[in-house]
Each structure stands twice: as C-alpha cells, then as structure tokens.
ZAKELO-20118 format. One line per 5 residues: number of its first residue (from 1); their letters; for each residue x, y, z of N, C-alpha, C, O, CB. Coordinates in pm, whole numbers, plus 50000, padded with zeros to 5 digits. Glycine has a CB too. Layout:
NUM	A	X:Y:Z:X:Y:Z:X:Y:Z:X:Y:Z:X:Y:Z; ... .
This chain:
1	XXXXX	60498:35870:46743:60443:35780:46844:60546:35761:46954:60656:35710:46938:60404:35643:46781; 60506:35799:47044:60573:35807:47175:60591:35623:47273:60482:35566:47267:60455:35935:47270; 60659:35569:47321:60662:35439:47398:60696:35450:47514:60815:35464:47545:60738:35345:47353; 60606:35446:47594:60663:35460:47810:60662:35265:47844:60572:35183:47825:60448:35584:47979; 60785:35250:47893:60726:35135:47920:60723:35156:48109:60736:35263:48169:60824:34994:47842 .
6	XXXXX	60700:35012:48174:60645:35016:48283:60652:34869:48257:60633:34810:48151:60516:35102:48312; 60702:34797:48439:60713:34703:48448:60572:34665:48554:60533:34720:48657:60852:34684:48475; 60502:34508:48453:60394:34447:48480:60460:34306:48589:60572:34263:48613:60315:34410:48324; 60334:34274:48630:60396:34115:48678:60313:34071:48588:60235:34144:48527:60381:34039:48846; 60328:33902:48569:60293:33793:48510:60194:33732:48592:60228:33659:48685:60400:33714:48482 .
11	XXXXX	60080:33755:48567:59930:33695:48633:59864:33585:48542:59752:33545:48575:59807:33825:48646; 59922:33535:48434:59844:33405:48340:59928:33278:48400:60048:33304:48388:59870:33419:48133; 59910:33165:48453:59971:33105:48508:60043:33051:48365:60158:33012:48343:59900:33027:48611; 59980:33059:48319:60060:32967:48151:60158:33024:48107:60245:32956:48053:59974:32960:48000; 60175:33206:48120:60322:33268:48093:60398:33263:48203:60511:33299:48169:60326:33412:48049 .
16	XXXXX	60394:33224:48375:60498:33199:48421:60547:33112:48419:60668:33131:48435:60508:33216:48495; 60508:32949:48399:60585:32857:48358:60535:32803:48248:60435:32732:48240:60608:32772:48444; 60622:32844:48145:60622:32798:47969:60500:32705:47939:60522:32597:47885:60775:32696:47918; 60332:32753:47981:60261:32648:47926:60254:32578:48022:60135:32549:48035:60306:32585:47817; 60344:32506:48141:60314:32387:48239:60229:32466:48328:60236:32587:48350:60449:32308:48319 .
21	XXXXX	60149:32381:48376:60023:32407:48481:60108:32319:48599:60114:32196:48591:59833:32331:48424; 60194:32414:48744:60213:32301:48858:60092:32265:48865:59989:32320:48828:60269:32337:49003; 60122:32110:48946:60010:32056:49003:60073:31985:49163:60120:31871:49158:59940:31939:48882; 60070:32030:49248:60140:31987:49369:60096:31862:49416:59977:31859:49445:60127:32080:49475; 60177:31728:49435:60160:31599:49442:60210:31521:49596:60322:31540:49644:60236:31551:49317 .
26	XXXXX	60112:31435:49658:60184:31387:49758:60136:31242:49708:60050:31217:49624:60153:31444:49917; 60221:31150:49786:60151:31009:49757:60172:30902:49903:60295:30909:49916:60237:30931:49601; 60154:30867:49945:60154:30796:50076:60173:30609:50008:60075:30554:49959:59973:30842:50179; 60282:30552:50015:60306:30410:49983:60320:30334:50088:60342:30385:50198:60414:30388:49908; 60307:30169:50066:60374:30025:50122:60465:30010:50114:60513:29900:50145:60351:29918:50087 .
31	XXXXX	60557:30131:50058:60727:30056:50024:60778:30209:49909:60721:30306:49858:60717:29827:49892; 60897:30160:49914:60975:30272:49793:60977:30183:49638:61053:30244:49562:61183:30315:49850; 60945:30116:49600:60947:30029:49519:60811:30067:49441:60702:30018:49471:60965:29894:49584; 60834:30177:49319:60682:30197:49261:60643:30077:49177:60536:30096:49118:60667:30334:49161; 60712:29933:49151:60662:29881:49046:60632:29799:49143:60544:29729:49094:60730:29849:48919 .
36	XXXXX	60657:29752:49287:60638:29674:49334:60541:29705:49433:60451:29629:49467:60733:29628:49355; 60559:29796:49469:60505:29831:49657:60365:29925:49597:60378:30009:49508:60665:29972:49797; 60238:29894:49662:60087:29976:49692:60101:30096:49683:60187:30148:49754:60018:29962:49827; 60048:30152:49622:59982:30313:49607:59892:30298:49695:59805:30214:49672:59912:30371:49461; 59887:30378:49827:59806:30355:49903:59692:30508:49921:59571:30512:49945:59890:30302:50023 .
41	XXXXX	59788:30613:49899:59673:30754:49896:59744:30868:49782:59866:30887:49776:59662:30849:50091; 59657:30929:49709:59709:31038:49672:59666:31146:49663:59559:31135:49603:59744:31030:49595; 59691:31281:49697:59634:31365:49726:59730:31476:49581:59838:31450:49528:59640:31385:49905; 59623:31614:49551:59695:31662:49460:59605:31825:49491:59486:31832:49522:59688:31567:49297; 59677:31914:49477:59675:32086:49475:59676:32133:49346:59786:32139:49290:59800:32161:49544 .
46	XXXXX	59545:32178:49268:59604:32269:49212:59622:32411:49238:59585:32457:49346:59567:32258:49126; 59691:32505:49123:59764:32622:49187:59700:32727:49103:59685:32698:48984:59937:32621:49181; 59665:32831:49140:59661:32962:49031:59713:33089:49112:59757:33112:49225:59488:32998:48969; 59678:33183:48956:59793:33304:48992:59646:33460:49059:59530:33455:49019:59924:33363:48768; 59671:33516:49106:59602:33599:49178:59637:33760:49088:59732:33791:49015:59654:33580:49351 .
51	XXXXX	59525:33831:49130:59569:33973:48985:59672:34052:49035:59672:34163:48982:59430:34111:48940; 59765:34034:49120:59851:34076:49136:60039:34019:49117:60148:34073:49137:59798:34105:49230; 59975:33837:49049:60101:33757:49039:60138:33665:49078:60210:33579:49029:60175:33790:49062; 60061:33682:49230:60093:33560:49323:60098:33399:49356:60030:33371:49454:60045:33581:49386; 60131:33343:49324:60074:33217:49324:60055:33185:49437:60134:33195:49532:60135:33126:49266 .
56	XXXXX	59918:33131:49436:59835:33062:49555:59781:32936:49516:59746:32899:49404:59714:33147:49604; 59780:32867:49637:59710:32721:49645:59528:32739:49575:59463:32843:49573:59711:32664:49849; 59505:32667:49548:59352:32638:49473:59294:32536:49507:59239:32546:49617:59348:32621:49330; 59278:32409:49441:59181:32297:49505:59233:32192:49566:59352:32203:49539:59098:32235:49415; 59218:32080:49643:59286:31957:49703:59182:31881:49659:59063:31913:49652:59323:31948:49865 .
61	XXXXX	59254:31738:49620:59156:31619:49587:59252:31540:49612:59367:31547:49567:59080:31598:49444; 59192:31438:49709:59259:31359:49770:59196:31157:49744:59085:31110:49717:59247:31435:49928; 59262:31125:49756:59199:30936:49696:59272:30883:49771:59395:30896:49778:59226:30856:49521; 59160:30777:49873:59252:30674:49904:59244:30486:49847:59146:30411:49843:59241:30688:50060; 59388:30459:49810:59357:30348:49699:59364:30220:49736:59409:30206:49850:59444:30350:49589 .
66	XXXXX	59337:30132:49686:59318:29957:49742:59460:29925:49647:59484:29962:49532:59122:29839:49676; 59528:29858:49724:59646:29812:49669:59621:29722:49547:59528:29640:49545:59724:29742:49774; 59696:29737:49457:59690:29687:49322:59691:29496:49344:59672:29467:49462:59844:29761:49226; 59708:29375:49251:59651:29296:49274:59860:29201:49258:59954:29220:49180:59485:29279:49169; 59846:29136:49340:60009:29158:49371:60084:29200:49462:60171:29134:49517:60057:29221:49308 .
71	XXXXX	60055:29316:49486:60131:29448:49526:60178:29417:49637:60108:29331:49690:60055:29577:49539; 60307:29460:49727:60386:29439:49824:60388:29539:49923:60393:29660:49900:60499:29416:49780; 60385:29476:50053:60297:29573:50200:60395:29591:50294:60411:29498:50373:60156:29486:50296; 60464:29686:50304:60591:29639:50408:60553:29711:50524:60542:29833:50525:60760:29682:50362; 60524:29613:50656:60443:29665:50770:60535:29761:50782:60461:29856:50807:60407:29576:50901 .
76	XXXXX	60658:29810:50783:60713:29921:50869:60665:30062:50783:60621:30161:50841:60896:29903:50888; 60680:30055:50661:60590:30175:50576:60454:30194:50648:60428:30272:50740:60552:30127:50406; 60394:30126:50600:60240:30080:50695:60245:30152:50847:60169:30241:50885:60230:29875:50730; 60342:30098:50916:60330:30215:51087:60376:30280:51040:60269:30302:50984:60396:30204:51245; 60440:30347:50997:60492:30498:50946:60436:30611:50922:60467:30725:50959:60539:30498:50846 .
81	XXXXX	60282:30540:50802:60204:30635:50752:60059:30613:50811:59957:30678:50785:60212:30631:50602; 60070:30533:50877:59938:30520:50996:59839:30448:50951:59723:30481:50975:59864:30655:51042; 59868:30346:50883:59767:30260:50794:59744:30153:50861:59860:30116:50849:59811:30217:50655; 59686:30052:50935:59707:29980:51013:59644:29822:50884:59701:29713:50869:59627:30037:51174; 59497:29877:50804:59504:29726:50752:59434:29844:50579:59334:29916:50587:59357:29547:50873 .
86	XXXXX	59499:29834:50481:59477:29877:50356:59337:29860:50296:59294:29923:50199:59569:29816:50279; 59261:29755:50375:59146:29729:50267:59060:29727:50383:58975:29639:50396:59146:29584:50155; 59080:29835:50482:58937:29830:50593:58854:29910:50548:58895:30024:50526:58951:29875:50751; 58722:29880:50521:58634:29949:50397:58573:30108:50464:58502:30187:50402:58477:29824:50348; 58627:30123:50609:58629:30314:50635:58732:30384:50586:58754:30499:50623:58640:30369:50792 .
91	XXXXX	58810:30318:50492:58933:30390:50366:58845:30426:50302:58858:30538:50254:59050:30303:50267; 58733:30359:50275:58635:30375:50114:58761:30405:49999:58751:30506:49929:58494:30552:50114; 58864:30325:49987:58945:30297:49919:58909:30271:49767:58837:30172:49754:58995:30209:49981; 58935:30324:49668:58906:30286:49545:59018:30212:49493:59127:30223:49550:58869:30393:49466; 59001:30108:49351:59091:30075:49220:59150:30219:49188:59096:30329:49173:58994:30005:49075 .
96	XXXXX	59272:30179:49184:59396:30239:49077:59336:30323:48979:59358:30440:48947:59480:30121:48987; 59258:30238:48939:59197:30303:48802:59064:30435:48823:59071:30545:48769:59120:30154:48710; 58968:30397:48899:58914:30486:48955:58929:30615:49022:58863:30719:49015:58882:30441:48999; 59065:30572:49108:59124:30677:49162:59200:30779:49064:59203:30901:49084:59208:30623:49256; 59235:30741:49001:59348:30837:48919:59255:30895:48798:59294:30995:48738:59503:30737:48849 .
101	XXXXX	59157:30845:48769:59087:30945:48658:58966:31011:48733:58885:31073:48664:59025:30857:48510; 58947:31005:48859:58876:31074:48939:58974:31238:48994:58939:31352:49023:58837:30957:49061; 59128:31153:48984:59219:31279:49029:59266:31370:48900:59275:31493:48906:59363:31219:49109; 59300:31280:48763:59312:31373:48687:59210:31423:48587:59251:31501:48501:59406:31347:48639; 59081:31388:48588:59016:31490:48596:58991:31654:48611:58956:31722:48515:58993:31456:48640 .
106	XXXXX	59017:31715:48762:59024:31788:48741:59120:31885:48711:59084:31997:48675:58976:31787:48782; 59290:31841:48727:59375:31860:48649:59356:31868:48485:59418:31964:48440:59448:31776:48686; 59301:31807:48405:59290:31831:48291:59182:31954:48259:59194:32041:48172:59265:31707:48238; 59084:31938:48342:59013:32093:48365:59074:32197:48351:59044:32271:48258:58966:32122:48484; 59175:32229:48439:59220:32345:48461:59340:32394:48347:59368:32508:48309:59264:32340:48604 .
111	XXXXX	59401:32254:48307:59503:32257:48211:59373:32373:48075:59420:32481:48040:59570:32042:48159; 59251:32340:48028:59206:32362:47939:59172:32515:47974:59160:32600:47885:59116:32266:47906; 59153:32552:48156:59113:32663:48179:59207:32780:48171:59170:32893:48139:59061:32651:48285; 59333:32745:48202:59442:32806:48163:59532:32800:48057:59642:32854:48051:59494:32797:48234; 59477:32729:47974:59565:32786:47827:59674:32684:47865:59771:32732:47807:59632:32985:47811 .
116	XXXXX	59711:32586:47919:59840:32567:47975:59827:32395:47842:59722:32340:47807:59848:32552:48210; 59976:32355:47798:59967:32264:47775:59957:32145:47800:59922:32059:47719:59997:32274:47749; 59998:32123:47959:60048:31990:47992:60066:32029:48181:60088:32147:48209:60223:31944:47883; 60055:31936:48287:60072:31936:48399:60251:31935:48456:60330:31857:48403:59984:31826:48433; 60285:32005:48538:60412:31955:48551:60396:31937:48712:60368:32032:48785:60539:32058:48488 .
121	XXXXX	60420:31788:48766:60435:31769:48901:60518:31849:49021:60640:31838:49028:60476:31659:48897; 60450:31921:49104:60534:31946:49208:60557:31849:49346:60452:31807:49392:60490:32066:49243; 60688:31806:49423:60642:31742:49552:60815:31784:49596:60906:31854:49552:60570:31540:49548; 60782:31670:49738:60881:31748:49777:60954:31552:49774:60918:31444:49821:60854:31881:49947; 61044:31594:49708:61143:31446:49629:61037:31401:49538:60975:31295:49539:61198:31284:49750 .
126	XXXXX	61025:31512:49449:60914:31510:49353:60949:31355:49267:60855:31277:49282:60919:31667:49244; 61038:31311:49202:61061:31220:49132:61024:31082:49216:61001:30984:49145:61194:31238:49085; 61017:31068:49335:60936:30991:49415:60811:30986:49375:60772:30872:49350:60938:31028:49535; 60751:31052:49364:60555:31079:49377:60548:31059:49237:60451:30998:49192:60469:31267:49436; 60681:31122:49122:60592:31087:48999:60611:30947:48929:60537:30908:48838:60616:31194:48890 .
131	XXXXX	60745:30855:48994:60727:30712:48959:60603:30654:49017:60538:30576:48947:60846:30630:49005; 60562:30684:49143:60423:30573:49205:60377:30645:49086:60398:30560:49000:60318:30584:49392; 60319:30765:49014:60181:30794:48938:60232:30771:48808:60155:30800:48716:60108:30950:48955; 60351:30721:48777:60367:30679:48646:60356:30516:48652:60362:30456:48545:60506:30735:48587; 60346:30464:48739:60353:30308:48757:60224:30273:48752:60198:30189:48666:60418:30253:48888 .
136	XXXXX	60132:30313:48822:60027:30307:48874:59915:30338:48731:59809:30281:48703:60033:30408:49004; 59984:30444:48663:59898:30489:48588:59888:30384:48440:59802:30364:48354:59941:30641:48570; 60015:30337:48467:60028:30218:48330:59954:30124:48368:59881:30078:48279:60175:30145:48290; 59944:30062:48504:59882:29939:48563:59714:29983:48499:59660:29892:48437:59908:29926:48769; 59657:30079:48509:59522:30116:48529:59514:30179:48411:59427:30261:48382:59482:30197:48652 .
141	XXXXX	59638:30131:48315:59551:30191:48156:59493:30351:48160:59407:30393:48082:59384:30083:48125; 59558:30430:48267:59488:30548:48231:59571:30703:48189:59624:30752:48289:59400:30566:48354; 59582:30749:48118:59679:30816:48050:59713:30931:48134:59615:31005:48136:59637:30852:47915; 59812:30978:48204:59875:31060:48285:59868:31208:48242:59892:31192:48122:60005:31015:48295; 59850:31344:48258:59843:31434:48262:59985:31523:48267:60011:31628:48208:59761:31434:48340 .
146	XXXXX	60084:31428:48377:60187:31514:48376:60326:31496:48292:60340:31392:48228:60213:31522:48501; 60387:31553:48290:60513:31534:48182:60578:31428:48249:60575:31412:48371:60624:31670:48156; 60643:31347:48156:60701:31233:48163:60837:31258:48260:60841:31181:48357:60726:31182:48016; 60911:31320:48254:61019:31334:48325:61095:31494:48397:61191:31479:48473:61101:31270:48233; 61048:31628:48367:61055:31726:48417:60942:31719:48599:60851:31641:48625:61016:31826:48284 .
151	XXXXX	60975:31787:48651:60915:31827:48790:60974:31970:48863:61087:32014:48841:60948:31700:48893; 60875:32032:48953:60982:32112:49041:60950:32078:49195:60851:32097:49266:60971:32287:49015; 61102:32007:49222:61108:31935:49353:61133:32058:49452:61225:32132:49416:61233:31812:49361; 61054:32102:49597:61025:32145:49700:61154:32105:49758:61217:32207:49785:60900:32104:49754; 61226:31991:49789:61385:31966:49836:61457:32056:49798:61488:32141:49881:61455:31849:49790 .
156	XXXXX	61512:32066:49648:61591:32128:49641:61588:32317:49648:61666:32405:49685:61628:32065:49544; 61452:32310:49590:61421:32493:49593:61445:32517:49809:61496:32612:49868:61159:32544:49508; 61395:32410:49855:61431:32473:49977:61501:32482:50037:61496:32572:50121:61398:32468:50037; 61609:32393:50032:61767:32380:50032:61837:32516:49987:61911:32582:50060:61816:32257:49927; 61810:32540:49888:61847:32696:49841:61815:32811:49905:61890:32905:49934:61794:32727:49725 .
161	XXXXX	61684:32798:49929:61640:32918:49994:61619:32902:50139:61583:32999:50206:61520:32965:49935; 61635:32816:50178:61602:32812:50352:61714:32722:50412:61723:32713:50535:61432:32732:50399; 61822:32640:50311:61884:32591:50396:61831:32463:50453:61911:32384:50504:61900:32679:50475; 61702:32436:50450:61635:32302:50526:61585:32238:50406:61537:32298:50309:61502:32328:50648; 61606:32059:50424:61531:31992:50327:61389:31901:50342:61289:31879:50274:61621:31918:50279 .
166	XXXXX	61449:31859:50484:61335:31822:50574:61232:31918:50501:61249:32029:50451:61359:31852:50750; 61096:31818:50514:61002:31952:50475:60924:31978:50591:60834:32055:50554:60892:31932:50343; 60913:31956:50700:60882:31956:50852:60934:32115:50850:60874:32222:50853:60977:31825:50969; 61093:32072:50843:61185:32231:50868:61153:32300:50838:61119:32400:50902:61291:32273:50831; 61143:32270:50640:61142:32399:50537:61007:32478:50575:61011:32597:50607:61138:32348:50357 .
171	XXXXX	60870:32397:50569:60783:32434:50558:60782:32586:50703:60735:32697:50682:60692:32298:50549; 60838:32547:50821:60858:32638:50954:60937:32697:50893:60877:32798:50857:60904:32589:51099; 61035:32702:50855:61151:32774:50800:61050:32902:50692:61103:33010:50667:61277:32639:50698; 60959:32881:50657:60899:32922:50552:60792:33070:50650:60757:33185:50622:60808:32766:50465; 60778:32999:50743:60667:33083:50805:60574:33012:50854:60547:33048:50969:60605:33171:50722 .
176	XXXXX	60505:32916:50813:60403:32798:50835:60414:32725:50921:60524:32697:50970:60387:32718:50750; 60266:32659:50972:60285:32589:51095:60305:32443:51054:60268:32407:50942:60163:32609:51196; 60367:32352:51146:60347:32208:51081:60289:32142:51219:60312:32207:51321:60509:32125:51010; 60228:32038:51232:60137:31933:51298:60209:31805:51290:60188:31737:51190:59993:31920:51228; 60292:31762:51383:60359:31621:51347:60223:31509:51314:60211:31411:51239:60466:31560:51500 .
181	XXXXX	60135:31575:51406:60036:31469:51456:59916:31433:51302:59855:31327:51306:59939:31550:51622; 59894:31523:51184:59858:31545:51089:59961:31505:50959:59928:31503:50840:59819:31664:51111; 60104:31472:51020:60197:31455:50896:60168:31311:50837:60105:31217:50885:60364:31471:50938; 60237:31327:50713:60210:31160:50654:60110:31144:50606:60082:31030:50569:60207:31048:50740; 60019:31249:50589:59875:31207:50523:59841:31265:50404:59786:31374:50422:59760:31239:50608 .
186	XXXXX	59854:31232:50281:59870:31305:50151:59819:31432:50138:59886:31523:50090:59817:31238:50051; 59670:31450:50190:59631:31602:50218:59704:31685:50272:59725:31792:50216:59535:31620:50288; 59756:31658:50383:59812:31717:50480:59971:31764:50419:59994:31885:50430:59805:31615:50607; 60060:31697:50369:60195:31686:50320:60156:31775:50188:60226:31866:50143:60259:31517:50297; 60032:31731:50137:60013:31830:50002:60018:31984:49984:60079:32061:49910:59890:31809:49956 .
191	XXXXX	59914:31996:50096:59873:32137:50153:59993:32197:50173:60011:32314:50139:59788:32140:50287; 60103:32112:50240:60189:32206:50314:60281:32258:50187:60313:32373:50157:60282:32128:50450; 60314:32131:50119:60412:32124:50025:60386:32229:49944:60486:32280:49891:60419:32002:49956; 60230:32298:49908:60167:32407:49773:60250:32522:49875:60341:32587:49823:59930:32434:49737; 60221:32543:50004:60246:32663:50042:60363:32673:50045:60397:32788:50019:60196:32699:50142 .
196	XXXXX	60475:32583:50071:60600:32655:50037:60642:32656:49884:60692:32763:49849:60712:32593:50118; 60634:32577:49804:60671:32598:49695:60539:32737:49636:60569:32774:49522:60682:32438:49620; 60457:32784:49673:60377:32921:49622:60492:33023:49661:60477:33143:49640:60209:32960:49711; 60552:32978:49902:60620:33138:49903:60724:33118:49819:60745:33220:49754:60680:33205:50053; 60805:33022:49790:60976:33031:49710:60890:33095:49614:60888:33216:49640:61094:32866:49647 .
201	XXXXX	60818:33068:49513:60809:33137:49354:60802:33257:49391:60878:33343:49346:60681:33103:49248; 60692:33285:49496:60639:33472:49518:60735:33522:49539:60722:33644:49527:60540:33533:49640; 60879:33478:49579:60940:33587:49611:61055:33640:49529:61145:33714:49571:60974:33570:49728; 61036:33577:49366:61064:33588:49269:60988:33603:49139:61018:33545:49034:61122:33521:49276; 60872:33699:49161:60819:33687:49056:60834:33733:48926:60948:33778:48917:60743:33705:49080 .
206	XXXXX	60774:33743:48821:60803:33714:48676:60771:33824:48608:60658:33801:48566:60733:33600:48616; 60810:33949:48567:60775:34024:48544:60793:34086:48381:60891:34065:48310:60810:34069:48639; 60697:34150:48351:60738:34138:48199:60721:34305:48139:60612:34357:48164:60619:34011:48106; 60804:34374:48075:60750:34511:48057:60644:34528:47970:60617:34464:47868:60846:34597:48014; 60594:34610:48014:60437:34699:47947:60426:34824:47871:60403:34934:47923:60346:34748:48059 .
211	XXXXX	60450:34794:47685:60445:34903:47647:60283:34980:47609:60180:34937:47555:60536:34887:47545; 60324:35114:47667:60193:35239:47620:60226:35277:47496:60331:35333:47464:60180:35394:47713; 60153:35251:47438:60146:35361:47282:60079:35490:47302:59971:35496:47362:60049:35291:47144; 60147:35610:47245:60051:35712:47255:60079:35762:47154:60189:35728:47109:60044:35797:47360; 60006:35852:47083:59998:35905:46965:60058:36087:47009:60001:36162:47088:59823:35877:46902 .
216	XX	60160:36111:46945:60184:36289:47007:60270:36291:46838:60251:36234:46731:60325:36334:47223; 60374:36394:46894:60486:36458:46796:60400:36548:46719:60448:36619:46630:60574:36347:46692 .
C-alpha cells in the first residue's frame, strides 16, 4: 500500500478553531461600567468557512435595548454614540432579556450546525463587549452562549499585523472602506470588525495533510 500525501486546507469551521464557533460582537453603552452603565445596542456576525478555507462574514443581528431598571446614562457616552433619548419608542428598543435570547438564538443554531461546542466572542477590545454580555446576561437570567473568559480581540491581531489599533485605521489598513458618518453603530462596527478579523485569519490558513491510499506493490 502506497501513501501520497498532499496538503488540504481546513474548511469545517469547528477544526480551525478547536470546536469554538467565532461569533463577532459589538455593543454600543451609557458608560464603561458593565455592572453599572445601559446596554444600549448589540449587534453580532456570525462567521463560516467557504470550500476553499476562507473565512467569511455570514449573518448580522442586531438589538436595540431599553436600559436595565437602575442603570446609569452618562450624557457624554450618549453624544458619542448618537443616542439622544434611550427610550424614544423609534429604537423599538427591547428588555435585556428579550434582546439577548432573540440574539443568541441564532448563535446557538449555528453552534449545533457546525459541530462546534461553544461560541467564542470576537470584538475589537473584545473583553469590553464580553463584560456588558456577561452582565447583562445575569441581570436577564438568560444563559450566555459564549465562553466565560477566552476571546479573539481585533486590537491586538491588528497591532501585529497592520501596526494600527484604532479600528477606523486597522480596518483601511486592511483594505476596507470606513464611514465616520456610519461609525458607532453596533451593525456598522460589527460588520467592519468580521471583515478584518476574516482578512488576518485568511492570510494564515490552517492546513492539514491529506493521505491517498492506493493499493499497488
């Protein structure tokens, strides 16, 4: 029995990262303070792999939320992210609770569609985005999807590879266009955030050898 091997890429999203399904995360707040300060929007990407390896962007689902009951509003966050009053009912703003099992939803979908065990958050100062959805998610009793403390933060992969952390920069730095006038808006920051963290992976992809069996001698 004869063995040729030949190098494959990795097209199951579940064998390029050990089982984690990214899920690319933005979150738009009232403050830096996740136990204190409003979850005000969250938007989320998921990602799959293409038959050649690639990782590409997939779906956006985006929620915008009614500040929790308490919760702390700091007008300068507020002009920042272009929110002028949190509970003007053309937000069609949902509960905490609504929102987040409306978002992980279809994250848990895809976790089942890909074989994958568990979600792992992507953003860019990823550990930002996953305290608001770990805070938020305890407040609203609703059980979280992504791993408790792993992420892959868009800062630092682009720091490495482009030199820029800004994600304004990185994302241009990347090839992509950015819209100041569109920034700050969880869709918008989401979208951008999948496409650079898709080009950093693509341009390292995962390759695994491919043995032929053939029968000779």
């Amino acid at each position: 029995m004869l063995e040729n091997q030949s190098e494959q890429p990795v097209t199951h999203i579940k064998d390029r990262f050990r089982g984690f399904l990214p899920i690319v995360v933005d979150v738009e707040t009232a403050g830096f303070e996740a136990d204190q300060h409003a979850l005000l929007e969250v938007a989320i990407m998921t990602l799959k792999m293409d038959e050649e390896g690639q990782l590409v962007p997939d779906e956006l689902h985006q929620q915008n939320i009614l500040p929790f009951e308490g919760s702390k509003l700091d007008q300068s966050a507020l002009k920042f992210i272009g929110i002028d009053d949190p509970y003007h009912p053309f937000r069609q703003a949902k509960s905490e609770r609504v929102a987040l099992e409306q978002l992980f939803a279809p994250i848990r979908t895809k976790i089942k569609q890909t074989g994958c065990t568990r979600a792992i958050l992507v953003g860019h100062n990823a550990m930002f985005d996953l305290n608001f959805i770990k805070h938020a998610s305890d407040r609203a009793k609703v059980k979280s999807p992504f791993h408790q403390f792993s992420t892959f933060d868009t800062v630092s992969l682009s720091g490495l590879v482009y030199g820029e952390t800004v994600l304004s920069k990185a994302v241009q730095a990347a090839g992509f266009d950015w819209d100041n006038k569109l920034a700050h808006s969880a869709a918008y920051d989401t979208e951008k955030t999948a496409q650079l963290f898709c080009k950093i992976v693509n341009q390292w992809p995962l390759i695994k050898p491919q043995i032929n069996e053939t029968e000779g001698r």
